[in-house]
C-alpha positions as CSV (number, residue, x, y, z in Angstrom):
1,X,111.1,123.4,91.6
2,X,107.8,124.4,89.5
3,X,108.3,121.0,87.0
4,X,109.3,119.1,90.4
5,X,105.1,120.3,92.3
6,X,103.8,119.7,88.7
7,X,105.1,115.9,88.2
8,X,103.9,115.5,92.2
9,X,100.6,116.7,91.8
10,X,100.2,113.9,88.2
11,X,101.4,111.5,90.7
12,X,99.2,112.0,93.3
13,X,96.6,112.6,91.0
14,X,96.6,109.6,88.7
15,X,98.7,107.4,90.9
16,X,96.7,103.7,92.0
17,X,95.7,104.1,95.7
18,X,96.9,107.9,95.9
19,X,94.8,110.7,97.9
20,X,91.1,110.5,97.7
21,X,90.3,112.2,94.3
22,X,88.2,115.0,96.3
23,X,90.8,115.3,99.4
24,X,93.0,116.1,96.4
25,X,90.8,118.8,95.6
26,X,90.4,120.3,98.4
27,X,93.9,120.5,99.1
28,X,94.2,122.3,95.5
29,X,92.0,124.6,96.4
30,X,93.7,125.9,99.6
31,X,97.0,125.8,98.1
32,X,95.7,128.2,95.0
33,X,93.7,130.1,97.6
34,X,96.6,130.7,99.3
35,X,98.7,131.5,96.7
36,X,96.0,133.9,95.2
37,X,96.0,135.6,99.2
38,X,99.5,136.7,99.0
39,X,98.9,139.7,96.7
40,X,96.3,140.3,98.9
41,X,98.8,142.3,101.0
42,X,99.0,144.8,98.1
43,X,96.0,146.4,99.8
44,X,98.6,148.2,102.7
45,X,100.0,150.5,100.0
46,X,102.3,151.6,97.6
47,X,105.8,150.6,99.9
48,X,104.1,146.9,100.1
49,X,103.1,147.3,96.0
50,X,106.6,148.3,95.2
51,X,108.0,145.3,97.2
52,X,105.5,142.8,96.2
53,X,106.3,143.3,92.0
54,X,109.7,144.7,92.0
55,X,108.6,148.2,90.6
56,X,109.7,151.5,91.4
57,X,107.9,154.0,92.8
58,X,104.1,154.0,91.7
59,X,102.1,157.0,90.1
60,X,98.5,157.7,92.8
61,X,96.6,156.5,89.9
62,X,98.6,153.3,89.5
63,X,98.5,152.7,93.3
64,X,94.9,153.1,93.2
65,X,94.7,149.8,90.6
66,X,97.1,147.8,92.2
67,X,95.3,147.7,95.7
68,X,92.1,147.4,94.1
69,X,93.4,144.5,92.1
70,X,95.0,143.1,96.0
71,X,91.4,143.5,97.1
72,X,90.0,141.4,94.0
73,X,92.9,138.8,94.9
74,X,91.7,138.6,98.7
75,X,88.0,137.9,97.2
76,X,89.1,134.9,94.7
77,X,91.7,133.9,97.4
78,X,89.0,133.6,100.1
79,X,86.2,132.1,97.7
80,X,88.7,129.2,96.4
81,X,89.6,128.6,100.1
82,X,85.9,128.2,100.9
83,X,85.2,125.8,98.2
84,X,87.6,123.6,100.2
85,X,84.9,123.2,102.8
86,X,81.3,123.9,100.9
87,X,81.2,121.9,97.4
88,X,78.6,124.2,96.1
89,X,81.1,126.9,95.9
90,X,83.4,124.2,94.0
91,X,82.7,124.8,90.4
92,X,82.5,129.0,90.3
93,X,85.8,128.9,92.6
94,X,87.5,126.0,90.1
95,X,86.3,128.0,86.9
96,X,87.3,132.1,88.8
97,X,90.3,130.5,89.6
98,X,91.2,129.2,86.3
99,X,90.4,132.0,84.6
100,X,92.1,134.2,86.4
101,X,95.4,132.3,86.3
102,X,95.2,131.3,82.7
103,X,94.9,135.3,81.6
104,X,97.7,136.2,83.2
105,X,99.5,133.5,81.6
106,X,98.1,134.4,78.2
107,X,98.4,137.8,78.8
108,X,102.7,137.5,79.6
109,X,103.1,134.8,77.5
110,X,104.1,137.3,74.8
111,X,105.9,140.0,76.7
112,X,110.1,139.4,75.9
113,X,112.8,139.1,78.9
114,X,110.3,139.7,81.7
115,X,110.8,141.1,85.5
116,X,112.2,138.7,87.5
117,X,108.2,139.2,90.0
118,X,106.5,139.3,86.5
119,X,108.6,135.7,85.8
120,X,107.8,134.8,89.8
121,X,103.9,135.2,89.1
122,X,104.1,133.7,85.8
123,X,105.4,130.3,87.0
124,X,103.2,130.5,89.6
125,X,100.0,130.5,87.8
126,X,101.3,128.2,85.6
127,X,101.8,125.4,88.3
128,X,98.5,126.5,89.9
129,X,96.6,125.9,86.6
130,X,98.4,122.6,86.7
131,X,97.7,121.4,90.5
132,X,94.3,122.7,90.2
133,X,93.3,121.7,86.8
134,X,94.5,117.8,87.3
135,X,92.8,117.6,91.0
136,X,89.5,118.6,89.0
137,X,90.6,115.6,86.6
138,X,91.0,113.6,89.2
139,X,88.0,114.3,90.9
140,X,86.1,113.8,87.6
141,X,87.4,110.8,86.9
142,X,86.0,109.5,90.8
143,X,82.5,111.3,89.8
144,X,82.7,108.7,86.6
145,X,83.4,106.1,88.6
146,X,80.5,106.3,91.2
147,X,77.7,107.7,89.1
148,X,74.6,107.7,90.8
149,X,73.6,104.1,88.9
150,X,77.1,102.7,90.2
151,X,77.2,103.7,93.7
152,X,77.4,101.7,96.5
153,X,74.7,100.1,98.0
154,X,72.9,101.7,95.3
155,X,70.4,98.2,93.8
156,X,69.3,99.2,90.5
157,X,66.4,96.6,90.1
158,X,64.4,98.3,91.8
């Protein structure tokens, strides 16, 4: 399922006469957005904590990080979800994003036989770097394409 949304978003991406490059990246944003929302929920408590990673019962002081974290998801979640609308929120969303998905890759990248939520999230942010990192390719590769001496309608005599 994961290779099947990665090979669809190169498709889309690269493909002759597929979805305008920055449609395309808008709609990469939402979707990461939205998937960075869902832990969001972690804010409600420990019950929705425990539920959300698979772990057992949490200590206060473990609780206490987790919904903070849920509160730092909502905040990226929201600000990439913006960026779909307002462009000048585009590259610190692209770049927060990114970064946040690429540590956690790095970071359990090394851990051995991992939780089947820890595996969940992991494959997540993997195909989120994906989608989101080839929509900013494809949107780069428009902003090539129509620099400001190219554009249209754009005479350059003058």
């Amino acid at each position: 399922m994961l290779a099947k949304v990665s090979y669809a978003a190169a498709f889309i991406a690269f493909a002759p006469g597929g979805l305008e490059a920055m449609a395309l990246l808008a709609v990469a944003l939402v979707g990461v957005g939205l998937l960075h929302l869902v832990p969001a929920v972690g804010v409600l408590g420990g019950a929705t904590l425990e539920r959300l990673y698979g772990a057992g019962p949490l200590s206060p002081e473990l609780e206490l990080l987790l919904r903070h974290r849920a509160v730092l998801f909502g905040v990226l979640g929201a600000l990439l979800v913006a960026a779909a609308w307002r462009p000048t929120l585009r590259t610190a969303a692209v770049i927060a994003g990114l970064v946040s998905m690429l540590a956690f890759v790095w970071l359990a990248w090394p851990v051995q036989a991992q939780p089947t939520a820890i595996a969940r999230v992991f494959g997540a942010d993997v195909v989120g770097s994906v989608v989101l990192g080839l929509a900013v390719l494809a949107a780069a590769r428009r902003g090539a394409r129509h620099s400001v001496g190219s554009a249209p309608g754009r005479d350059r005599r003058t």
